[in-house]
mmJSON file of the N, C-alpha and C atoms, coordinates in Angstrom:
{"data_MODEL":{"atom_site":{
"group_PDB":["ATOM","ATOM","ATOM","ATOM","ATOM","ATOM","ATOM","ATOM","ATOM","ATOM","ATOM","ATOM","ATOM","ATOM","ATOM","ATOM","ATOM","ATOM","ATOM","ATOM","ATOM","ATOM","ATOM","ATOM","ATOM","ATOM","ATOM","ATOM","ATOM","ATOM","ATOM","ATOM","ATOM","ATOM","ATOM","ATOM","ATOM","ATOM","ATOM","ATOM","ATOM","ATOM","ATOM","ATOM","ATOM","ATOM","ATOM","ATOM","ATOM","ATOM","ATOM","ATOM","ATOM","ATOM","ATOM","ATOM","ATOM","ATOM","ATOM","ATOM","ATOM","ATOM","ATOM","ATOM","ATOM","ATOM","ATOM","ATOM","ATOM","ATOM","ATOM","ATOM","ATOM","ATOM","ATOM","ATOM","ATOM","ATOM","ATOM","ATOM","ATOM","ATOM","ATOM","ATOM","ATOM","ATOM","ATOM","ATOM","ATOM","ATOM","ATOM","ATOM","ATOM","ATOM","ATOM","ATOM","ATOM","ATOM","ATOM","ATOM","ATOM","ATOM","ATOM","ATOM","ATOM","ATOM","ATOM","ATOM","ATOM","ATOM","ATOM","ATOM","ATOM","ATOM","ATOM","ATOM","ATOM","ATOM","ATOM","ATOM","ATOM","ATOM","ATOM","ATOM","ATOM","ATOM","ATOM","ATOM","ATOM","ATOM","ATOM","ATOM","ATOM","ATOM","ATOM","ATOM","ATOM","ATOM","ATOM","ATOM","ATOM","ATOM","ATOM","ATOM","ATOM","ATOM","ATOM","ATOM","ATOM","ATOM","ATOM","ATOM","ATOM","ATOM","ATOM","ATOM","ATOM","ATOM","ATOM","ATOM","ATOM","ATOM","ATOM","ATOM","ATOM","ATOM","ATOM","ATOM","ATOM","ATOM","ATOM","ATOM","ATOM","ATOM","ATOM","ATOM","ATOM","ATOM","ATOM","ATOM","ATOM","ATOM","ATOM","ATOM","ATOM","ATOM","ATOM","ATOM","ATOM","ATOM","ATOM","ATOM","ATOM","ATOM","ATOM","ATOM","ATOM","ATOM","ATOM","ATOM","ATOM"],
"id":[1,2,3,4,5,6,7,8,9,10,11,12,13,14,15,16,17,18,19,20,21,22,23,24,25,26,27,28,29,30,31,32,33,34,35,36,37,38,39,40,41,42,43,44,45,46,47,48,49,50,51,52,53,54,55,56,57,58,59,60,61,62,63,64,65,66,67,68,69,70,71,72,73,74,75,76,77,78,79,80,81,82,83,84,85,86,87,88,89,90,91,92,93,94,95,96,97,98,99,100,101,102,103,104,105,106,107,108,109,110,111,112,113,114,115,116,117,118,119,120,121,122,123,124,125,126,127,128,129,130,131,132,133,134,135,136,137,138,139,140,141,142,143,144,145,146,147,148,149,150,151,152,153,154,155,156,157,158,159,160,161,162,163,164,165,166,167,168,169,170,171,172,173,174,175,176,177,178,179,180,181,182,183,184,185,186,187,188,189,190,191,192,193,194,195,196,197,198,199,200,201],
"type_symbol":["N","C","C","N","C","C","N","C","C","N","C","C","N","C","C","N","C","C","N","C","C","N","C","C","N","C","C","N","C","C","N","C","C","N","C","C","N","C","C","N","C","C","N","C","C","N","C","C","N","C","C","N","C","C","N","C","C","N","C","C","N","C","C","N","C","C","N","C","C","N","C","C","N","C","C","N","C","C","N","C","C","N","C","C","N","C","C","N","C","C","N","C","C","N","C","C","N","C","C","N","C","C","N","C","C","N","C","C","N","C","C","N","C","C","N","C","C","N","C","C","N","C","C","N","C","C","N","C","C","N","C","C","N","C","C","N","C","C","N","C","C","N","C","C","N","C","C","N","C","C","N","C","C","N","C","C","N","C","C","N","C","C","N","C","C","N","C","C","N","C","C","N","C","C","N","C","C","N","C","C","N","C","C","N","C","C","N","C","C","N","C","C","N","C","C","N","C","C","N","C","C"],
"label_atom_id":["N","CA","C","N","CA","C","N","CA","C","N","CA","C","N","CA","C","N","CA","C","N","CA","C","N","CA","C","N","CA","C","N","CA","C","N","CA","C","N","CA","C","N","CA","C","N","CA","C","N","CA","C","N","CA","C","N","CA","C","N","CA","C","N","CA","C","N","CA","C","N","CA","C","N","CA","C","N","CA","C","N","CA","C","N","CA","C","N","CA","C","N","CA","C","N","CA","C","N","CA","C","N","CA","C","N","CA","C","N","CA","C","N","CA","C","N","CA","C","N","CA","C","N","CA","C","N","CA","C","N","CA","C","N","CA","C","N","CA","C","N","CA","C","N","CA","C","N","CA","C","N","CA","C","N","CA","C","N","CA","C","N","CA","C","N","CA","C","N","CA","C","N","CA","C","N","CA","C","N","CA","C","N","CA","C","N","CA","C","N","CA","C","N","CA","C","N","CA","C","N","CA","C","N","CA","C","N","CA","C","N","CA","C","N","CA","C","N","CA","C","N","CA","C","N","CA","C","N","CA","C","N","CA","C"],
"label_alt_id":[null,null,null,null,null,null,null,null,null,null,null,null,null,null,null,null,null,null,null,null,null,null,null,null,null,null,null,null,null,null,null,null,null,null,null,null,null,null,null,null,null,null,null,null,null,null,null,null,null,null,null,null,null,null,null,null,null,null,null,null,null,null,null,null,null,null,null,null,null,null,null,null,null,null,null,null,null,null,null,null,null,null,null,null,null,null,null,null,null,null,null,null,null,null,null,null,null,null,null,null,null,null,null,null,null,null,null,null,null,null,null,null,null,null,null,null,null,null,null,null,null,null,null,null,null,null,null,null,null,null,null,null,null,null,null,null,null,null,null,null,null,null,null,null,null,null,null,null,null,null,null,null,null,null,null,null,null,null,null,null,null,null,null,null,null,null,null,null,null,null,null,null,null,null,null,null,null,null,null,null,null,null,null,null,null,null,null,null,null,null,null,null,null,null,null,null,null,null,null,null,null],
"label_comp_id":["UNK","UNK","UNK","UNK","UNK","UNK","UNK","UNK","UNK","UNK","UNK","UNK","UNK","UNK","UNK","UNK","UNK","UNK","UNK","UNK","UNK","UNK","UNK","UNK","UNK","UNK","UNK","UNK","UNK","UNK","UNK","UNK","UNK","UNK","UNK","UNK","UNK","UNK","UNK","UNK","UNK","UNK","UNK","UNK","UNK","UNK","UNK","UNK","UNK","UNK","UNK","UNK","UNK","UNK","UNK","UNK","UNK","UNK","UNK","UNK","UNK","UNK","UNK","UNK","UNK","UNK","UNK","UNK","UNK","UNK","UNK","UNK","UNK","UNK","UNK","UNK","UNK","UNK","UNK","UNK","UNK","UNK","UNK","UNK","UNK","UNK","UNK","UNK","UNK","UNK","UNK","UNK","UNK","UNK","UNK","UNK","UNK","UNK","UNK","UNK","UNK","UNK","UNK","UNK","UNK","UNK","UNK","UNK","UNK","UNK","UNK","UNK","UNK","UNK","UNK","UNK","UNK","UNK","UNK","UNK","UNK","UNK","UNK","UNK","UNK","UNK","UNK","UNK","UNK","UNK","UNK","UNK","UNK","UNK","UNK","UNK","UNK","UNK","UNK","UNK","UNK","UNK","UNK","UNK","UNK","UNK","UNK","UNK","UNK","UNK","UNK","UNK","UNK","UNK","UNK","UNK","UNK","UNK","UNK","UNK","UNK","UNK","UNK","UNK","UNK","UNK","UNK","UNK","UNK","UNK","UNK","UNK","UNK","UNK","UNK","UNK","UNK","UNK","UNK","UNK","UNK","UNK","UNK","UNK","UNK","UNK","UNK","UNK","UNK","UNK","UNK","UNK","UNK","UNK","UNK","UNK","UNK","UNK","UNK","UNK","UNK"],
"label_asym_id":["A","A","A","A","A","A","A","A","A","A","A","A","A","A","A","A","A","A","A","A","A","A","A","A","A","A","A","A","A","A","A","A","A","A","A","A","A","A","A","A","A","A","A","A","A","A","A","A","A","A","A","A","A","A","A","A","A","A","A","A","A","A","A","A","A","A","A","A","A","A","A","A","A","A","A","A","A","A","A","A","A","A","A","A","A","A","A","A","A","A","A","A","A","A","A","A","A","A","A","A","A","A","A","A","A","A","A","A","A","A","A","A","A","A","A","A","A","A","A","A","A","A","A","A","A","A","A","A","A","A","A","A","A","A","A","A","A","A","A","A","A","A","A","A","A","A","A","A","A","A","A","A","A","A","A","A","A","A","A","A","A","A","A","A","A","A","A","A","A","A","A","A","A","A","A","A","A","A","A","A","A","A","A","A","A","A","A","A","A","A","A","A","A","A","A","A","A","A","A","A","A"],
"label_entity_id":["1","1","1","1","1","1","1","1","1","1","1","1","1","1","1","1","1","1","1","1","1","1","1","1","1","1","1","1","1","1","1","1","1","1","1","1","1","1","1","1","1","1","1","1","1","1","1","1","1","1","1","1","1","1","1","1","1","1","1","1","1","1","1","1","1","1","1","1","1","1","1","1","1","1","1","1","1","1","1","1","1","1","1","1","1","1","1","1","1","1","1","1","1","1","1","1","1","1","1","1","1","1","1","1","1","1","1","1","1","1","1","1","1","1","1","1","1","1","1","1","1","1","1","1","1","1","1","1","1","1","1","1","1","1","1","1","1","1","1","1","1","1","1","1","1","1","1","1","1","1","1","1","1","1","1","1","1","1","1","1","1","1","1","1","1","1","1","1","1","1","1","1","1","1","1","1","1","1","1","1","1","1","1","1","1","1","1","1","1","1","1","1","1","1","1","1","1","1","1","1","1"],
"label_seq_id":[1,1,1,2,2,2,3,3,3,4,4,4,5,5,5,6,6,6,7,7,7,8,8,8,9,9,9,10,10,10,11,11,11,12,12,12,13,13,13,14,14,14,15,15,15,16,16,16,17,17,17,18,18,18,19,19,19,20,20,20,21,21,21,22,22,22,23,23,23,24,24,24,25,25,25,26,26,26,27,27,27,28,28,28,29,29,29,30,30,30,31,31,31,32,32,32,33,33,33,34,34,34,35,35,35,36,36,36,37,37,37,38,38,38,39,39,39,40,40,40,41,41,41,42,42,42,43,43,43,44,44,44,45,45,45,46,46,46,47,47,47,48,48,48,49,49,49,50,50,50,51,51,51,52,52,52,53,53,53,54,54,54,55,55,55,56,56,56,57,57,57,58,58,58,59,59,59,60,60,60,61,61,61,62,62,62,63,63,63,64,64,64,65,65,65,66,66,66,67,67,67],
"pdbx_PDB_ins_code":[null,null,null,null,null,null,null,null,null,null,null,null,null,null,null,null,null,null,null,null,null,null,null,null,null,null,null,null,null,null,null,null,null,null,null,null,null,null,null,null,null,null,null,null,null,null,null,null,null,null,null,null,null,null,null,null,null,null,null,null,null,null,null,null,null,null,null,null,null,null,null,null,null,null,null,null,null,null,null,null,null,null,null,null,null,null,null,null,null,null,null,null,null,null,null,null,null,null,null,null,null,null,null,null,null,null,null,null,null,null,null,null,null,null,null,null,null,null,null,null,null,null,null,null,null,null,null,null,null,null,null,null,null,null,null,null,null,null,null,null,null,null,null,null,null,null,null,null,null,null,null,null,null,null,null,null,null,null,null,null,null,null,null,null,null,null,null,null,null,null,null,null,null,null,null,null,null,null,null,null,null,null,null,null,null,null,null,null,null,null,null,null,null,null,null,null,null,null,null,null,null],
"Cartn_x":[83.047,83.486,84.098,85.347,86.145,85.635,85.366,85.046,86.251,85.24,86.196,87.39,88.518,89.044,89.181,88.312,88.443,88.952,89.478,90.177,90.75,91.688,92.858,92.27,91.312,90.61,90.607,90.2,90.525,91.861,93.071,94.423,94.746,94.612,94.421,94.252,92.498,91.931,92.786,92.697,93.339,94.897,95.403,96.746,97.067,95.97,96.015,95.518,94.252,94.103,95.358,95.694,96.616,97.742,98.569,99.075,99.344,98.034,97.338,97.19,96.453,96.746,98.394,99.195,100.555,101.13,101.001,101.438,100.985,99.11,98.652,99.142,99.423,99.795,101.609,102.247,103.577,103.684,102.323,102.318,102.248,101.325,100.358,101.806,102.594,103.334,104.582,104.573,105.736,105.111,103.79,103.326,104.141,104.057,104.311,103.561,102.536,101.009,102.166,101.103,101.621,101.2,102.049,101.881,100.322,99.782,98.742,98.02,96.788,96.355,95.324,96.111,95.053,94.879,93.863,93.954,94.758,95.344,96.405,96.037,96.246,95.718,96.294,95.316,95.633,95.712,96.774,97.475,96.417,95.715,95.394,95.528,96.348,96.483,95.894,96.234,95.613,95.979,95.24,94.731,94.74,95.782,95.485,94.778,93.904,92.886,92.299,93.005,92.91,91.454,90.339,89.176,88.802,89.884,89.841,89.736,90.971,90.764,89.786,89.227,87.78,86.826,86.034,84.357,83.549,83.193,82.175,80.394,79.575,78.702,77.487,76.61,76.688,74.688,74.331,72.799,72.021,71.151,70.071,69.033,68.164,67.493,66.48,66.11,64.895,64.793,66.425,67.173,67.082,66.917,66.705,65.888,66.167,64.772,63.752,62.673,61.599,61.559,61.146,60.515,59.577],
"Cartn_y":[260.772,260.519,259.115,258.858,257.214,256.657,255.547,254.524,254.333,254.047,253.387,252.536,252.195,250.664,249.894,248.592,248.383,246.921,246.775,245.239,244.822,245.875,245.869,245.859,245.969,246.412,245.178,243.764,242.538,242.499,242.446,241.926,243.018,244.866,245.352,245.574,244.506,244.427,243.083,242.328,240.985,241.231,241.534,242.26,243.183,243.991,244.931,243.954,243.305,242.476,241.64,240.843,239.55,240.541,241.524,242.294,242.818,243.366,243.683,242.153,241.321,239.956,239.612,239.398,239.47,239.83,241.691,242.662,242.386,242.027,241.85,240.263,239.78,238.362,238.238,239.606,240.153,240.042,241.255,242.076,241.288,240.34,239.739,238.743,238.296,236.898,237.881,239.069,239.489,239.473,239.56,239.553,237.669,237.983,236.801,236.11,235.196,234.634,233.935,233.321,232.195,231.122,229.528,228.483,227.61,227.887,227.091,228.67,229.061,230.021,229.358,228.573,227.766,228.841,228.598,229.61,229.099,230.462,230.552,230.333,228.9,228.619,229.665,230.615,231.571,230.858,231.802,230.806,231.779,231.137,231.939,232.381,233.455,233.827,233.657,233.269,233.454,234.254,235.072,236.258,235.949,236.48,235.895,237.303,236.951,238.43,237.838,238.642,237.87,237.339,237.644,236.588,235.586,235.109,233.608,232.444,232.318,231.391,231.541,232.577,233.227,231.969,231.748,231.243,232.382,232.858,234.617,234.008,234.358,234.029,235.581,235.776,236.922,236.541,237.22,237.821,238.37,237.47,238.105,238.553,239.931,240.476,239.126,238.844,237.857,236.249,235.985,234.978,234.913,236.34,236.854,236.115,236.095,235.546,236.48,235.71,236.923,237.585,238.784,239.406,239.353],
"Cartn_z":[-0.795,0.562,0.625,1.197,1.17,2.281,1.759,3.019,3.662,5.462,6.036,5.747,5.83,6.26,7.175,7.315,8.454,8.638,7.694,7.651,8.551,9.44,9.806,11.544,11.399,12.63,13.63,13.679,14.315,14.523,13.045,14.012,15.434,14.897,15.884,17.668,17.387,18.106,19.057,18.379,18.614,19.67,18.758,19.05,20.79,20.285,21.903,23.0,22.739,23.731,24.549,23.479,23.75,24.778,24.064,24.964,26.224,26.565,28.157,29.0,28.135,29.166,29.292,28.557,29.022,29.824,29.643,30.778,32.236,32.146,33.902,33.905,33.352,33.499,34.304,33.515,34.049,35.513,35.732,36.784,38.14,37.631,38.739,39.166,38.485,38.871,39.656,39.532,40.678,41.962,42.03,43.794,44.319,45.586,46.421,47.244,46.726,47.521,48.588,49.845,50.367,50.039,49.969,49.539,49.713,51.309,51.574,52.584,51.707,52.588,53.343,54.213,55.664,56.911,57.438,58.39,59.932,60.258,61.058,62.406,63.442,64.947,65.776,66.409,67.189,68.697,69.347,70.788,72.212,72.333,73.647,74.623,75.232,76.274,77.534,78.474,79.954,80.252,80.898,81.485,83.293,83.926,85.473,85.835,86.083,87.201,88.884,89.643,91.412,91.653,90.634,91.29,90.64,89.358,88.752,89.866,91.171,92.275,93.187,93.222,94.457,93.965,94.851,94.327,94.578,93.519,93.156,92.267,93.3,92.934,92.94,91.672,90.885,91.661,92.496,92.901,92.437,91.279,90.315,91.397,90.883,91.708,91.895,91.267,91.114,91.864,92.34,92.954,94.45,94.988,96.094,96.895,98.31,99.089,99.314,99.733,99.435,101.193,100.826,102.614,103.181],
"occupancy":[1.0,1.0,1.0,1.0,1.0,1.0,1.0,1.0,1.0,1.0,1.0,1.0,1.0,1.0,1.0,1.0,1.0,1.0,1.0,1.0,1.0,1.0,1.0,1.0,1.0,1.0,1.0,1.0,1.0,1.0,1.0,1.0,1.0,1.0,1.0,1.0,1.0,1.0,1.0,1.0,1.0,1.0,1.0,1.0,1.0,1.0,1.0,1.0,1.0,1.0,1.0,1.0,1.0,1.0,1.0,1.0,1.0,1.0,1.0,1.0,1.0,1.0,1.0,1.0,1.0,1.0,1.0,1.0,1.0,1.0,1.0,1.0,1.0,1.0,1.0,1.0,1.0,1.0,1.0,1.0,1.0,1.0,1.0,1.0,1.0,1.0,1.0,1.0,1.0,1.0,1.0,1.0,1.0,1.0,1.0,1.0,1.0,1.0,1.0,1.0,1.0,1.0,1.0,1.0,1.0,1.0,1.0,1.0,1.0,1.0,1.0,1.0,1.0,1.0,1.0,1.0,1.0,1.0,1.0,1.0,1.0,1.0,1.0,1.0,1.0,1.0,1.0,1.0,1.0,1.0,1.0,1.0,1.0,1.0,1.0,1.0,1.0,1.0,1.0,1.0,1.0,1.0,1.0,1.0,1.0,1.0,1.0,1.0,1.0,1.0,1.0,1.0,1.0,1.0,1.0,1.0,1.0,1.0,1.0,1.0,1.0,1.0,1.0,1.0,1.0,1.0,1.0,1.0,1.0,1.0,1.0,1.0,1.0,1.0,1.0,1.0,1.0,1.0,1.0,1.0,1.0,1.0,1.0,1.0,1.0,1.0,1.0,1.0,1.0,1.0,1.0,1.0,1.0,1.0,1.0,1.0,1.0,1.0,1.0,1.0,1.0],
"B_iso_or_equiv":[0.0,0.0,0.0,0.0,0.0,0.0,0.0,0.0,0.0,0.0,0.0,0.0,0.0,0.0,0.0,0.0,0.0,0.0,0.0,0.0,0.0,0.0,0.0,0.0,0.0,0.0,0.0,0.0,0.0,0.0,0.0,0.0,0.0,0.0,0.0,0.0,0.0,0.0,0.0,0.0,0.0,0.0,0.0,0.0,0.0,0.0,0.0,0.0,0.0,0.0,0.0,0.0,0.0,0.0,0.0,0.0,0.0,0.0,0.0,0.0,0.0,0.0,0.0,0.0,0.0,0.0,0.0,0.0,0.0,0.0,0.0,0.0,0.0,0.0,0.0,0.0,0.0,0.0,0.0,0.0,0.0,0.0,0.0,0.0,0.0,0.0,0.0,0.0,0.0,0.0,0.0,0.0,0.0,0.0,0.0,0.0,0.0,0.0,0.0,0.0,0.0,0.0,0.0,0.0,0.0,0.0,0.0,0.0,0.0,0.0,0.0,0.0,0.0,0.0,0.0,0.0,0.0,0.0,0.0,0.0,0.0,0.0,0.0,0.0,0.0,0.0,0.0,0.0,0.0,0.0,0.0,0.0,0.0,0.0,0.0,0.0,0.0,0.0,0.0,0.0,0.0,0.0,0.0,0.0,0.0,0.0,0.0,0.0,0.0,0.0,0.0,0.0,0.0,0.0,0.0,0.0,0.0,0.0,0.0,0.0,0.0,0.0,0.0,0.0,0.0,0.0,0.0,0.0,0.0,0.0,0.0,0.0,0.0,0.0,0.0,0.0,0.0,0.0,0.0,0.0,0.0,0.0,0.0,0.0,0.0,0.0,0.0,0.0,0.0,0.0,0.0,0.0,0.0,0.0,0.0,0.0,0.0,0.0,0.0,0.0,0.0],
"pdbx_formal_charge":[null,null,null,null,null,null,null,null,null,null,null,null,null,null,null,null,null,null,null,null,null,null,null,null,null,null,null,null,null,null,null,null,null,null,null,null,null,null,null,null,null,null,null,null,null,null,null,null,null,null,null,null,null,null,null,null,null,null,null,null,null,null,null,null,null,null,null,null,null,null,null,null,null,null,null,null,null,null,null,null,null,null,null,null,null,null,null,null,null,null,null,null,null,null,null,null,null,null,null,null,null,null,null,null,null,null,null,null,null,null,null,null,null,null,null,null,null,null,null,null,null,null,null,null,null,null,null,null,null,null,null,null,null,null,null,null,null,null,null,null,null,null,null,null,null,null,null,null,null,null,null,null,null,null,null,null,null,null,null,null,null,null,null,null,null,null,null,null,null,null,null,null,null,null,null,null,null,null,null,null,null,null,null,null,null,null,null,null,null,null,null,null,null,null,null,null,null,null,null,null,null],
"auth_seq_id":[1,1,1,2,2,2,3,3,3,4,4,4,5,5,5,6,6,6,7,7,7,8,8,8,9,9,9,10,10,10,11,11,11,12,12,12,13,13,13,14,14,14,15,15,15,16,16,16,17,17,17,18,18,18,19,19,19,20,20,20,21,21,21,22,22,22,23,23,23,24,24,24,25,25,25,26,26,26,27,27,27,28,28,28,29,29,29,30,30,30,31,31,31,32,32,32,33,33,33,34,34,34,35,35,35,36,36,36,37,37,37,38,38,38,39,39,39,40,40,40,41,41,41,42,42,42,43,43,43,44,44,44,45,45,45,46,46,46,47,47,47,48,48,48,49,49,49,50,50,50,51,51,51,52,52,52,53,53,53,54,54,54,55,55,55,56,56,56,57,57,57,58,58,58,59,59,59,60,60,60,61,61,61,62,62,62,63,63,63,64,64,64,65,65,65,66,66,66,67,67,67],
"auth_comp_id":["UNK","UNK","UNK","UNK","UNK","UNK","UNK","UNK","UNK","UNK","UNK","UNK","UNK","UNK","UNK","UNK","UNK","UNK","UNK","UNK","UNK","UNK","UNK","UNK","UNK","UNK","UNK","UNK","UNK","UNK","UNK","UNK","UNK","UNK","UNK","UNK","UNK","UNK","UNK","UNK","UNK","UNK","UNK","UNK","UNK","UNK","UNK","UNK","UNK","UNK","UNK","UNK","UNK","UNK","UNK","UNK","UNK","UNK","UNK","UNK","UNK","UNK","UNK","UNK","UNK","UNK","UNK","UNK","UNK","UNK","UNK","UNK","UNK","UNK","UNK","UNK","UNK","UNK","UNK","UNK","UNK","UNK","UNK","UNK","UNK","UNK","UNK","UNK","UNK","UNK","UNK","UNK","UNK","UNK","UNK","UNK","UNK","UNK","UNK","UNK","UNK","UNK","UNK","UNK","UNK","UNK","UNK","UNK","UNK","UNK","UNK","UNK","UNK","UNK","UNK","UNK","UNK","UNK","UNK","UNK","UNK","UNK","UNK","UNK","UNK","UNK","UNK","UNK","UNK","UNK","UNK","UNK","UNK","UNK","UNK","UNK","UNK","UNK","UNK","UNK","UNK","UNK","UNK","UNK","UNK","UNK","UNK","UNK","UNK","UNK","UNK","UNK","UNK","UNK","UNK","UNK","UNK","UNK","UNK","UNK","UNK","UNK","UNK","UNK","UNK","UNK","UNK","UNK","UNK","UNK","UNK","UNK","UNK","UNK","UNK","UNK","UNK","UNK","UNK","UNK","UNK","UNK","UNK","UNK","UNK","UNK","UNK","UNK","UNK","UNK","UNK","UNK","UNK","UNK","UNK","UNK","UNK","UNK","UNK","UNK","UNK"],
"auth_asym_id":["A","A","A","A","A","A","A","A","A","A","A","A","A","A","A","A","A","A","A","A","A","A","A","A","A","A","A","A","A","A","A","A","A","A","A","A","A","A","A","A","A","A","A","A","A","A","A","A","A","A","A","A","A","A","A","A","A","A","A","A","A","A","A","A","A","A","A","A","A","A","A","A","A","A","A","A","A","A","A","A","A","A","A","A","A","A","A","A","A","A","A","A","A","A","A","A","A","A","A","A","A","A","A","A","A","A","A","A","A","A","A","A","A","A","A","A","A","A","A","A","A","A","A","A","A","A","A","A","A","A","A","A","A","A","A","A","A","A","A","A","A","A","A","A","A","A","A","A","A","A","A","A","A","A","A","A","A","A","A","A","A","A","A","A","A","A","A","A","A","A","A","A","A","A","A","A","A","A","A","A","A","A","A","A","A","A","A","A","A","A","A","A","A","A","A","A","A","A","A","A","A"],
"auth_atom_id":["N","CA","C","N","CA","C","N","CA","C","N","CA","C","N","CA","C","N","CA","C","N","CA","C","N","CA","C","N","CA","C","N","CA","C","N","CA","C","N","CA","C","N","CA","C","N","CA","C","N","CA","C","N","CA","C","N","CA","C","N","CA","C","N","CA","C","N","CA","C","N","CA","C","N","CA","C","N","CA","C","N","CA","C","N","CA","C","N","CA","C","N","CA","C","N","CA","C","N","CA","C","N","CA","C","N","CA","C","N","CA","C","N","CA","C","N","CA","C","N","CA","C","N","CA","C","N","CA","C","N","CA","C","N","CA","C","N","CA","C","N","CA","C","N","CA","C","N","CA","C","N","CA","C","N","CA","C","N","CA","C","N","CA","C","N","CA","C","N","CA","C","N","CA","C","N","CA","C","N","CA","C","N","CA","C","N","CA","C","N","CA","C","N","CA","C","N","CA","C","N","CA","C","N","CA","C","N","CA","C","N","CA","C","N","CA","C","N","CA","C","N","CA","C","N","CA","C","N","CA","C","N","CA","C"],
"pdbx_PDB_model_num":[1,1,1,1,1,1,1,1,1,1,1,1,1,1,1,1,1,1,1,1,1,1,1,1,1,1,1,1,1,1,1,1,1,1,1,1,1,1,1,1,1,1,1,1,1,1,1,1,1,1,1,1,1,1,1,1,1,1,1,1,1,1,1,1,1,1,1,1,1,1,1,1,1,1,1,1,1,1,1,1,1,1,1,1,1,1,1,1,1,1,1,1,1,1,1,1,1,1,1,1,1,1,1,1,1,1,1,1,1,1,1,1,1,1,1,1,1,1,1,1,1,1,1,1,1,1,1,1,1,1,1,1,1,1,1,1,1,1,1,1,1,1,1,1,1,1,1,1,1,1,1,1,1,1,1,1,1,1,1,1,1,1,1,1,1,1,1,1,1,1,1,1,1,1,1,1,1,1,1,1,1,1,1,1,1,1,1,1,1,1,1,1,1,1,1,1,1,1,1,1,1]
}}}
């Protein structure tokens, strides 16, 4: 029965590796990051609703006068 050969087996190994990092190394540099991923100041809307100018005052049961 012949033995293995496996001499060849590291450059192989070596070889395919180095490869695949290349290719995702390819892949990855066509995406388009943005320069500074700071986060983005959101602008707040006002909201006009007709009882913002009212004075509205909210009667907890417990606030109540007593009987």
């Amino acid at each position: 029965m012949p033995q293995l050969d496996t001499s060849t087996w590291f450059i192989t190994i070596t070889s395919m590796i180095m490869t695949l990092f290349i290719l995702f190394q390819l892949k990855i540099s066509n995406y388009s990051y943005p320069a500074s991923p700071e986060s983005v100041e959101l602008k707040t809307q006002k909201h006009s609703t007709p009882w913002e100018m009212k004075w509205t005052k909210i009667y907890l049961p417990l606030s109540l006068p007593l009987r």
